[in-house]
N, C-alpha and C positions, 0 to 999 in steps of 0.2 A: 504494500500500500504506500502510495507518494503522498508526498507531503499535502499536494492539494485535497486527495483522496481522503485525508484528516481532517483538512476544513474543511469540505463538504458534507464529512457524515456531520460532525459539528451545527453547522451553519442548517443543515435541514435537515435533519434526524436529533440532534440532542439539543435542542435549546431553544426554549421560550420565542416565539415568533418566527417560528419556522415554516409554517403553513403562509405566513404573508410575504414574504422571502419568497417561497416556491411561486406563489400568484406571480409576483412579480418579477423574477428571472422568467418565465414563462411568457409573462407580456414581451418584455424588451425580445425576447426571443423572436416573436413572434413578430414585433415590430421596433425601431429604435423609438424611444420616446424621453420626454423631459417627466421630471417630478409631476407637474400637476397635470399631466397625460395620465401618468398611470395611475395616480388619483385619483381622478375622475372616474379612468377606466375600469378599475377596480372595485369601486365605490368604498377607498380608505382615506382615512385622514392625510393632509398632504403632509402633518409633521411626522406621522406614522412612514409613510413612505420613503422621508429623507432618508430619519435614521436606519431603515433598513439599505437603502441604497448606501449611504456611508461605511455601513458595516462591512456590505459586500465589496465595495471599493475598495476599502482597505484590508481584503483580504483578498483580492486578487481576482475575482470573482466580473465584476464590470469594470467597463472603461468608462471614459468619457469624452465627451468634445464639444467645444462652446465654451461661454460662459456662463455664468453663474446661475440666472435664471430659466434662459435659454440652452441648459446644458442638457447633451444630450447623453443616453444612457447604451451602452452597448455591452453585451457578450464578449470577455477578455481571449484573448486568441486560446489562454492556457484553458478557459471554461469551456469554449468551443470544440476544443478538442478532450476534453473531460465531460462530454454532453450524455455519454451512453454511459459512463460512471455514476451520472446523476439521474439517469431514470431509474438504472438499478436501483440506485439508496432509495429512491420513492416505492419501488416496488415492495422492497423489502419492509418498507414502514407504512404501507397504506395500511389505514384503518378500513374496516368494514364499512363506515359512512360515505368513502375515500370512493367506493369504488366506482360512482361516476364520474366522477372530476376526471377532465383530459389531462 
């Protein structure tokens, strides 16, 4: 297991706000967006949002480009290629409620 492969299980199998984390590496995946994109899109708080985007930033997890409010949020080359590492950990921790959620 690499190093990312620890803060992944971390970041979305062991700790507190993990399930919004997964929402939202899922959106940027899905599309690049700013904070109050995925806000919106999500229907969460946009101070909710930051801090989870911070987290993942600084764990290697997204990138970004722009500034500050217009910054845009993207899938880090090293997550990109750790992307079927991270459905496994999903697979492996879906709940029974879990089991619609894409």
């Amino acid at each position: 297991m690499d190093s990312l492969e620890r803060v992944l299980w971390w970041l979305f199998a062991g700790s507190a706000g993990a399930e919004t984390r997964r929402r939202v590496l899922r959106a940027i995946r899905e599309q690049p967006r700013n904070a109050q994109q995925l806000a919106q899109a999500l229907g969460v708080d946009y101070t909710t949002v930051r801090h989870h985007l911070r987290v993942m930033e600084q764990n290697g997890i997204v990138t970004t480009t722009g500034d500050r409010y217009g910054k845009l949020y993207f899938l880090s080359n090293a997550m990109e290629a750790h992307w079927a590492v991270f459905e496994s950990i999903l697979q492996r921790t879906r709940r029974p409620k879990d089991e619609g959620a894409g």
